[in-house]
C-alpha positions as CSV (number, residue, x, y, z in Angstrom):
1,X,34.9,11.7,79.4
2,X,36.6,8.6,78.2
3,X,40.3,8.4,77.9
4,X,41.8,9.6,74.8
5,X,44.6,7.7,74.3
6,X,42.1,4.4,74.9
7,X,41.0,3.0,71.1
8,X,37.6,2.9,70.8
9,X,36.1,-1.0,69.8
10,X,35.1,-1.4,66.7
11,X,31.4,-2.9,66.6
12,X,31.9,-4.4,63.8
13,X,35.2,-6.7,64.8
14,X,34.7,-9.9,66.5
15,X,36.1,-9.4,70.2
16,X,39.3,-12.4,70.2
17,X,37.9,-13.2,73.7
18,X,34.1,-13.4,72.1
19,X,35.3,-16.0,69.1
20,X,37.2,-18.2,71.3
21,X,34.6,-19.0,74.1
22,X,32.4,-19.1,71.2
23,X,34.6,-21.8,69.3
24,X,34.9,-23.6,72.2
25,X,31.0,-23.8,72.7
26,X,30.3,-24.1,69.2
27,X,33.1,-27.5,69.4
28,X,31.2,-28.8,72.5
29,X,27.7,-28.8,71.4
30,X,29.1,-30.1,67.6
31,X,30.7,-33.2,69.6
32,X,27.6,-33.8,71.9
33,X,25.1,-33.7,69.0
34,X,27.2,-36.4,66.8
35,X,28.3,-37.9,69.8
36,X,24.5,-38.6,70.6
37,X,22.7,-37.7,67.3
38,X,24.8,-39.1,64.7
39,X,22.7,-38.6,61.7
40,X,21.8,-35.3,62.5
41,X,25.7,-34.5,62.8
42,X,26.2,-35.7,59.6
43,X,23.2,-33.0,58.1
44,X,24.5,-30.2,60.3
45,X,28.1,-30.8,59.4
46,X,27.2,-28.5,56.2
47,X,27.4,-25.8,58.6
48,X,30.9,-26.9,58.6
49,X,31.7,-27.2,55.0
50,X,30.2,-24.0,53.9
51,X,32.1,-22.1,56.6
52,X,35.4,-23.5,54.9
53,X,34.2,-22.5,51.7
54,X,33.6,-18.7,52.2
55,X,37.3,-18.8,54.1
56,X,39.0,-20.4,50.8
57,X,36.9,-18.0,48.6
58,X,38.8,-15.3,50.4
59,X,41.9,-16.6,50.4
60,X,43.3,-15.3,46.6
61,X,41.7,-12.0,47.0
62,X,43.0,-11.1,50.4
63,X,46.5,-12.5,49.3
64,X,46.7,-10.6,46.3
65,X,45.3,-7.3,47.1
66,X,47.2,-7.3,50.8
67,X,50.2,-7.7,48.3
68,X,49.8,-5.2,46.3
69,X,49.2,-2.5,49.3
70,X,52.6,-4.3,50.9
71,X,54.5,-3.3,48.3
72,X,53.2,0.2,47.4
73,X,53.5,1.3,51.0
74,X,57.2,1.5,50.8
75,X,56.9,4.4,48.0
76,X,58.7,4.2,44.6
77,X,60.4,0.6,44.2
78,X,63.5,2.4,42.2
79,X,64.4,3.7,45.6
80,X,64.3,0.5,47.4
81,X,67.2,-0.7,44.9
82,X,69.0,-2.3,48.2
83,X,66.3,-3.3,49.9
84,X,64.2,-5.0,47.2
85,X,67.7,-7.0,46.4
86,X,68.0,-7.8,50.0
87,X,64.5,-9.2,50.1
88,X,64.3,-11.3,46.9
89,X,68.0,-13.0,47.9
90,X,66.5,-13.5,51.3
91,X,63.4,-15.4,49.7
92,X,65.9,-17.3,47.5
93,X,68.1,-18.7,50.4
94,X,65.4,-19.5,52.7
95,X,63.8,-21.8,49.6
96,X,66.9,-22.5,48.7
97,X,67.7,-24.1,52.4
98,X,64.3,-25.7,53.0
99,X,64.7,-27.0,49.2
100,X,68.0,-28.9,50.4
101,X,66.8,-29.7,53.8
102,X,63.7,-31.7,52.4
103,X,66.2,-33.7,49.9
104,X,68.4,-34.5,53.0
105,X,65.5,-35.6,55.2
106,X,64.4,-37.1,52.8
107,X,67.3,-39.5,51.8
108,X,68.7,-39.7,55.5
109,X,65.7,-40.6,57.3
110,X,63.5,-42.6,54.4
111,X,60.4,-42.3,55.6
112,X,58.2,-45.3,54.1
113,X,61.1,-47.9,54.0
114,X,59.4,-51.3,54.4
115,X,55.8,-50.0,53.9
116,X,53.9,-51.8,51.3
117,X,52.8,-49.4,48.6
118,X,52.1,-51.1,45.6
119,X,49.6,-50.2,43.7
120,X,50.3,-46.1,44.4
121,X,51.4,-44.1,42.0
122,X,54.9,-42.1,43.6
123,X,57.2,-40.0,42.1
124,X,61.1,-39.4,43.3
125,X,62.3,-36.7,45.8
126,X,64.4,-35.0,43.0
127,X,62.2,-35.2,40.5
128,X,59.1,-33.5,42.7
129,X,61.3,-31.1,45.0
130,X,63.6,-30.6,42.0
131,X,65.6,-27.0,41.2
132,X,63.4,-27.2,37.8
133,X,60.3,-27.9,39.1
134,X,60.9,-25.3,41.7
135,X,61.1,-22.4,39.6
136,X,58.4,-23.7,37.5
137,X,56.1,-23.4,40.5
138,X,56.6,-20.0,40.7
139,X,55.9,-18.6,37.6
140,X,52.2,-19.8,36.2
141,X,51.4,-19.6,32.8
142,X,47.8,-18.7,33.5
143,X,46.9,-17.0,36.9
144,X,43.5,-17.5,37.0
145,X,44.2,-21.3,36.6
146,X,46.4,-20.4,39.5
147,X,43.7,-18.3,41.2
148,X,41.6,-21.1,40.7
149,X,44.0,-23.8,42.2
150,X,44.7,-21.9,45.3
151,X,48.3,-21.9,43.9
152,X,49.2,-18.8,45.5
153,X,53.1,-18.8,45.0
154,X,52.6,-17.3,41.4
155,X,49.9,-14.9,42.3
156,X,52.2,-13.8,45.4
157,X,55.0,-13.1,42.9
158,X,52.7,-11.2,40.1
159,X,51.3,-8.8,42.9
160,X,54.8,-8.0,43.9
161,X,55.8,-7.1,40.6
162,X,52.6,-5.5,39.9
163,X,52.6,-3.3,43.0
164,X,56.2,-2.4,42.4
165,X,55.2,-1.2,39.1
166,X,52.2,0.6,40.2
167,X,54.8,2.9,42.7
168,X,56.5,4.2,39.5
169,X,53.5,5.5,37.4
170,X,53.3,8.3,39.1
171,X,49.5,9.9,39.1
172,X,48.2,7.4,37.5
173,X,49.9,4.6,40.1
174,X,48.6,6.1,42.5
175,X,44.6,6.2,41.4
176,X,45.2,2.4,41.2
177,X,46.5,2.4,44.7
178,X,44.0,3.9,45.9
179,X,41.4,1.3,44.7
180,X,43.8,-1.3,46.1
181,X,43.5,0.1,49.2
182,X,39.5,0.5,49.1
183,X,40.0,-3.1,48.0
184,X,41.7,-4.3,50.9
185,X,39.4,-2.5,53.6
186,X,36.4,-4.1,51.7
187,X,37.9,-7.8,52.1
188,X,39.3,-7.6,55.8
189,X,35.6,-6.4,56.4
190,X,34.6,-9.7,54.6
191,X,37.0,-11.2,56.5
192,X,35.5,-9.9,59.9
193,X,32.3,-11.0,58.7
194,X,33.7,-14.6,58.1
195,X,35.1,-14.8,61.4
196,X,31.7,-13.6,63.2
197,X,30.3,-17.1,61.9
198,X,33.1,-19.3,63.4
199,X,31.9,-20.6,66.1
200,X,28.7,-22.4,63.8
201,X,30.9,-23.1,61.4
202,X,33.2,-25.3,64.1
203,X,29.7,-26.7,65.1
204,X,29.2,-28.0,62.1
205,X,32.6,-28.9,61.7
206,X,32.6,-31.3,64.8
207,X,29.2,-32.7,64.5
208,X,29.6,-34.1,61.1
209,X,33.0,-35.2,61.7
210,X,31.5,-37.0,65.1
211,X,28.5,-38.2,62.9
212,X,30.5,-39.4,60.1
213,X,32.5,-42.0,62.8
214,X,28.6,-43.4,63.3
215,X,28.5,-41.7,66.5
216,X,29.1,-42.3,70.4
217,X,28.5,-46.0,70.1
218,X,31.1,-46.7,67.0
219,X,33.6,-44.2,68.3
220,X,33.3,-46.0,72.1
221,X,33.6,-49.2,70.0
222,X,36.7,-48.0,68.1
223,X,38.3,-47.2,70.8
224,X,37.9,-50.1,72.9
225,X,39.0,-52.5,70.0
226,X,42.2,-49.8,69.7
227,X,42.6,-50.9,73.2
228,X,42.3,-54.3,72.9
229,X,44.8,-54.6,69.7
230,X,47.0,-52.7,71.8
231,X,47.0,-55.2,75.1
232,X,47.2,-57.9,72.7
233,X,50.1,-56.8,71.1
């Protein structure tokens, strides 16, 4: 009899151990086949891009519906009075900080003082890290143009509000939590699934980026001119 305090693997998760050696492999034979095969790197790096693609695709819905299922977990929000105000000043002074933090790295250190940039197109640290701009960010006019951005500040704010709203409907909250929920099993299952292609994925990945450099011979080249600059120097 097996032990019953001992969780029983799901067959359908990716083992943690599994995906790294197999991310390590898939990484090795990626840098061996653009290393040697450039030009066939550069046609399996598809692999690559397409396994990046199905993670971004899931990157809205997973954020919004885990949000909504965050918030509705604590119960009714009108409860929470104390808590939810906690929270939302917490979230203001740790922007708040890194907000003023940026400006006085920014100012302090410089970085970029004495490198030629003309012809680029830049923009002040006030004026992009601004109070104004902040806000702005934060509240989108149009959330599927969000959604479709990957602007996910405004869509992590909306599910927030939404969930919290969902927790004082009552009976009919709670038959929209409840598809949340189904929801949010169905995309961590997507999510597994994702994961179980990883290691072809990272294949891809590090061939085409070895095949794109033109191979062993150009990278070995690269290198040894690096080298060279560098002794000259």
């Amino acid at each position: 009899m097996g032990d019953p305090g001992r969780e029983t693997p799901n067959p359908d998760e990716p083992s943690p151990h599994a995906l790294v050696i197999g991310i390590a492999v898939g990484a090795v034979l990626g840098g061996l086949l653009g290393w040697l095969a450039p030009s066939w790197g550069v046609a399996i790096g598809i692999l690559g891009e397409l396994f990046f693609r199905l993670l971004r695709a899931l990157v809205v819905p997973l954020v919004v519906v885990s949000m909504v299922c965050g918030v509705t977990a604590l119960g009714d929000v009108r409860r929470l009075r104390g808590l939810g105000g906690l929270t939302i000043g917490y979230y203001v002074l740790t922007s708040s900080l890194a907000l003023v933090l940026g400006l006085v790295l920014v100012n302090v250190v410089q970085p970029g003082v004495g490198v030629d940039l003309s012809g680029a197109e830049l923009e002040s640290a006030t004026e992009v890290g601004g109070w104004r701009e902040m806000l702005k960010s934060m509240f989108a006019p149009n959330l599927v143009e969000a959604a479709a951005n990957t602007d996910v500040l405004p869509l992590i704010l909306f599910s927030l509000a939404f969930g919290a709203v969902l927790t004082t409907l009552g009976d009919r909250g709670h038959r929209v939590i409840d598809v949340f929920e189904g929801l949010n099993e169905a995309i961590m299952k997507l999510v597994q699934w994702v994961m179980w292609t990883a290691p072809v994925g990272i294949f891809g990945l590090v061939a085409g980026r070895f095949g794109e450099a033109g191979g062993g011979a150009e990278i070995l080249a690269l290198l040894e001119g690096l080298g060279c600059g560098h002794r000259a120097g």
